[in-house]
N, C-alpha and C positions, 0 to 999 in steps of 0.2 A: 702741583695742586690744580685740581681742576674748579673752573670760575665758572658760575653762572650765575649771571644779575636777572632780578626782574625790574621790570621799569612799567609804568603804566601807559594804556593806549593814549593817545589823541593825535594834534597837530606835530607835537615835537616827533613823533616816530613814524609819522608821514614824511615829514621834512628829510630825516636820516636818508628813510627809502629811496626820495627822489635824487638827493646827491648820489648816494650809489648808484641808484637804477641808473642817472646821466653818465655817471664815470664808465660806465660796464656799456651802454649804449655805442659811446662812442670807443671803446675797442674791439677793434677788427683782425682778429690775427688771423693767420692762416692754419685751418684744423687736419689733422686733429693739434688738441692745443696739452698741453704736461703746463698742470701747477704745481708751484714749492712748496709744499704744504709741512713746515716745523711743528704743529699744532697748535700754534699761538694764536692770540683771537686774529691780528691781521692776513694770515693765510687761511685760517677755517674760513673768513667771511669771504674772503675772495674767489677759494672755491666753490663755497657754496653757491655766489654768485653767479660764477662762469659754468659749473654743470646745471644751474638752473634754464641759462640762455641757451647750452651751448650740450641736451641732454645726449649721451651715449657716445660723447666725441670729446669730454675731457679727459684726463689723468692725473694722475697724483703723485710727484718727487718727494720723496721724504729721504732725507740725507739723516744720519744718525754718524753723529759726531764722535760719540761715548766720549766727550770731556768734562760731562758731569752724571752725577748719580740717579739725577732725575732724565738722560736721556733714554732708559726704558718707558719709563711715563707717558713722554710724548709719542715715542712709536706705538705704543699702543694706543692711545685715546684718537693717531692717526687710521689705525686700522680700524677701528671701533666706528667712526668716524665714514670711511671711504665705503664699511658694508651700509653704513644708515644710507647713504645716499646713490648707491649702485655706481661707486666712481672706481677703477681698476686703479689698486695703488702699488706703486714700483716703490721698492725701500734702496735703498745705497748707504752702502755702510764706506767710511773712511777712514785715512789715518791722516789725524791733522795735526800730528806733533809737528815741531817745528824746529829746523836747522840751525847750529849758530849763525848769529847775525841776520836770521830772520825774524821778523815779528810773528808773533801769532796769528794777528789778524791775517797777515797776508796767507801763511799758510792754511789758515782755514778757509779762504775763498780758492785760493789755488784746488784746496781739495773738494771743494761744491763744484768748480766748475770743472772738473774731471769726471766730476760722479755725475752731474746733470748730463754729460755729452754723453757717457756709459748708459746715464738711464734711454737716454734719447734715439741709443742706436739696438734698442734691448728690441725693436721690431714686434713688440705687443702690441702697440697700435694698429689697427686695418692700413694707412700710410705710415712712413715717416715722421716722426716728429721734430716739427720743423722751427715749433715756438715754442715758449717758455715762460711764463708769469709771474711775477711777484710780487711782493706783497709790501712794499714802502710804502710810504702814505704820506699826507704835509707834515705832521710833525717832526717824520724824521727827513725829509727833505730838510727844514728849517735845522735840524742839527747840524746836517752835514753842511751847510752853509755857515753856518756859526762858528763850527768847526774851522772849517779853512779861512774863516776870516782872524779867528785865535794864532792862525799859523802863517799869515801874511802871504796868505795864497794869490795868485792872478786868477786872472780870467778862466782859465780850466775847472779851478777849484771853484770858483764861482757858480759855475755855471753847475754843480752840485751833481744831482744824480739825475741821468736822461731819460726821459719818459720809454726809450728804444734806443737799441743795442746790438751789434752782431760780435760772436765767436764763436771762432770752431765752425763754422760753418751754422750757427743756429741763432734765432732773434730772440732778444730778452725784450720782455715790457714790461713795465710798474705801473700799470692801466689806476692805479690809485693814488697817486701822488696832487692830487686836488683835494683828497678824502682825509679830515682830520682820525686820528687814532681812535678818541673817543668815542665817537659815530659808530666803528665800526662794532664796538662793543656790544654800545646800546642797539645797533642795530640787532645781532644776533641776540643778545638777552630777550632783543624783542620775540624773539621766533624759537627762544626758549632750546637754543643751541647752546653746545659748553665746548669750552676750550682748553689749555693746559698752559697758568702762569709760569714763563721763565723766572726760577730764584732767583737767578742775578741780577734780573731788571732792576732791582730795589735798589742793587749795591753801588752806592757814590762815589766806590774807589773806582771806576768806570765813570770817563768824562763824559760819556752817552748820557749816563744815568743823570750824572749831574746838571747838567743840560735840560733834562727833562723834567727833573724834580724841581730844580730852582728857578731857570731861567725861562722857560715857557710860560710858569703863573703867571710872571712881571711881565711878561710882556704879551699877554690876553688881559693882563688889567688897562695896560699902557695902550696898547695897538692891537684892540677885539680882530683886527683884520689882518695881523701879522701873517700869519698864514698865507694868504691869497698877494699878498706884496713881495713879501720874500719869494716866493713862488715867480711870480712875475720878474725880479731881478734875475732871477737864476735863467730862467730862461733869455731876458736880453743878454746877458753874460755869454748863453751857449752860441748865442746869435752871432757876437763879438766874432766869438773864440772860431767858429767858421769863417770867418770872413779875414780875419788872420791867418787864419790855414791856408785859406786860396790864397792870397798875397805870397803866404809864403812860398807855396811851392812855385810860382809866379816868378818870385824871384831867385831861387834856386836852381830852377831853367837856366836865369839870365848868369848867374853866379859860380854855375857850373857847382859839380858835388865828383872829388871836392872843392871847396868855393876855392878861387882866385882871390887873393886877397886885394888889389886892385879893382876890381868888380866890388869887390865888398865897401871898398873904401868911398864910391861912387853913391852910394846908399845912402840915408838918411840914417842915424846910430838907432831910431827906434827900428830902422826897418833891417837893418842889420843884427838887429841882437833878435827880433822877428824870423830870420831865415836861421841865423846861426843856430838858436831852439832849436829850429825842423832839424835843419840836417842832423845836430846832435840827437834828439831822438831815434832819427835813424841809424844811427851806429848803437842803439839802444843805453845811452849815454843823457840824464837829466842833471843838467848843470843848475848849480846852485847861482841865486840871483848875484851872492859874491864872486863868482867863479865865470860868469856871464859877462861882469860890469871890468874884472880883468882883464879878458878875451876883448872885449870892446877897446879897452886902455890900449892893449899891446897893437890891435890893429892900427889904430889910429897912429902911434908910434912906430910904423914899421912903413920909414919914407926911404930906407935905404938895405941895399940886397945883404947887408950883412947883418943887419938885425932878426935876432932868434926869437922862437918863440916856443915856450914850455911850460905848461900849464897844466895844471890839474883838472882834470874836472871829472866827475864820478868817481868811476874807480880805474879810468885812465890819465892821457893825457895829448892834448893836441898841441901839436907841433907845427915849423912851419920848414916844408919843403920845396926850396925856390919860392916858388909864384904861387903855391896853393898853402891850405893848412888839409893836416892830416890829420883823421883819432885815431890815437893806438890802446884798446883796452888793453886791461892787466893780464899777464899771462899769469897762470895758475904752476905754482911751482909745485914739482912731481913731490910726494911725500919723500 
């Protein structure tokens, strides 16, 4: 369904302008630039924004999911949309079913960011496209933080979703993540733009939704400034969480990879379970905080060359070989 509010002129639709016009000030990507454009009001306003600054050097990604009935809807009110404002729009269709023991979600960003690198290298641009924009915003920054604090997340999770990003060889930004949702609405109703409501926004069998419907009100009643605070911890969090990377690999230098379990022992246990993360990472292997606090147990326990070590963690498991530990993911058994 397509939404268009009207709202009246004065100071409050001044104010709108100036927070966006600051947000979009201060992004600088590298052009030509490719926006994501779903047709939702947060990507309609973003690009309207950025081919306003940024004329005959924007583009437009529209990814079509087809996992609901209304994603004709939005490709069209996209097309509709990219002739009003002379923006060349690339469409990407995908398939985002999902494997057992995959989530959905993941397999629908697996398949955005296939089709974003496809759209990127489709060579419609006069250059390369070499960046990528999206359309997050504080609110749903303040989800994904809620989020992971629902799931007893660290510092990673914390530090939420970052303002820039590389894969595949390409930069993502959320040049909007200071910019409440609603702003952006009233912004475009200002300018008498429409856009296309996702159904499922509404539906509270989605923890997003519930999130948004319940617990934002409570806490614009509670903390008008929640927004801009949450915002702020996420960011000290991302700060953290760098400065524990350099450590880590700091001391994974010293610890050798794979680590010597006497070198490890030499460590401080936070800074221990600090490197043992990295490396496990790198064997592409996220150990659970029980799976972690084991690994710690058994090091700390292993004062003598005949003590083993066999553990689970993911979907392997590390071992200890002499003087080092090893990870052995799972092998996949032939049908």
């Amino acid at each position: 369904m397509v939404r268009h509010h009207a709202k009246a002129h004065g100071v409050e639709a001044e104010s709108d302008s100036a927070v966006i016009a600051a947000a979009i000030s201060q992004f600088q990507p590298s052009l030509p630039l490719a926006v994501a454009l779903s047709g939702g009001a947060d990507s309609v306003a973003l690009l309207v924004a950025c081919a306003g600054k940024w004329p005959g050097q924007v583009y437009a990604i529209h990814i079509h999911h087809g996992l609901q009935a209304a994603a004709d809807d939005f490709e069209r009110h996209c097309v509709a949309l990219c002739a009003q404002l002379n923006v060349p729009l690339i469409i990407q269709r995908v398939d985002a079913r999902y494997a057992a023991g995959e989530s959905p979600e993941d397999a629908a960003r697996k398949a955005r960011y296939k089709a974003f690198s496809a759209a990127a290298k489709e060579g419609r641009a006069p250059g390369a496209i070499k960046d990528i924009a999206v359309a997050q915003h504080a609110d749903d920054q303040v989800e994904t933080i809620l989020l992971a604090l629902s799931r007893g997340a660290g510092l990673p999770g914390l530090a939420a979703m970052p303002a820039r990003w590389e894969r595949d060889g390409i930069t993502y930004h959320r040049p909007l993540l200071a910019v409440p949702g609603a702003l952006l609405r009233a912004w475009l109703s200002e300018r008498g733009i429409a856009w296309v409501e996702d159904p499922t926004n509404t539906d509270e069998r989605y923890t997003r939704n519930r999130i948004r419907a319940r617990l934002l009100p409570a806490l614009e009643e509670a903390f008008p400034q929640f927004r801009e605070t949450f915002g702020r911890s996420a960011r000290h969090a991302a700060q953290a969480q760098a400065l524990l990377l350099e450590v880590a690999q700091q001391d994974l230098a010293t610890v050798g990879s794979p680590p010597v379990i006497k070198a490890l022992q030499a460590l401080s246990e936070p800074r221990q379970a600090n490197v043992l993360r990295h490396w496990l990472l790198q064997q592409q292997a996220t150990p659970s905080a029980a799976q972690l606090e084991q690994l710690l147990s058994q090091i700390a326990a292993c004062t003598t060359r005949g003590h083993q070590i066999h553990l689970k963690v993911a979907t392997g498991h590390v071992t200890r070989a002499g003087a080092v530990l090893q990870y052995a993911a799972a092998v996949d058994k032939p049908a």
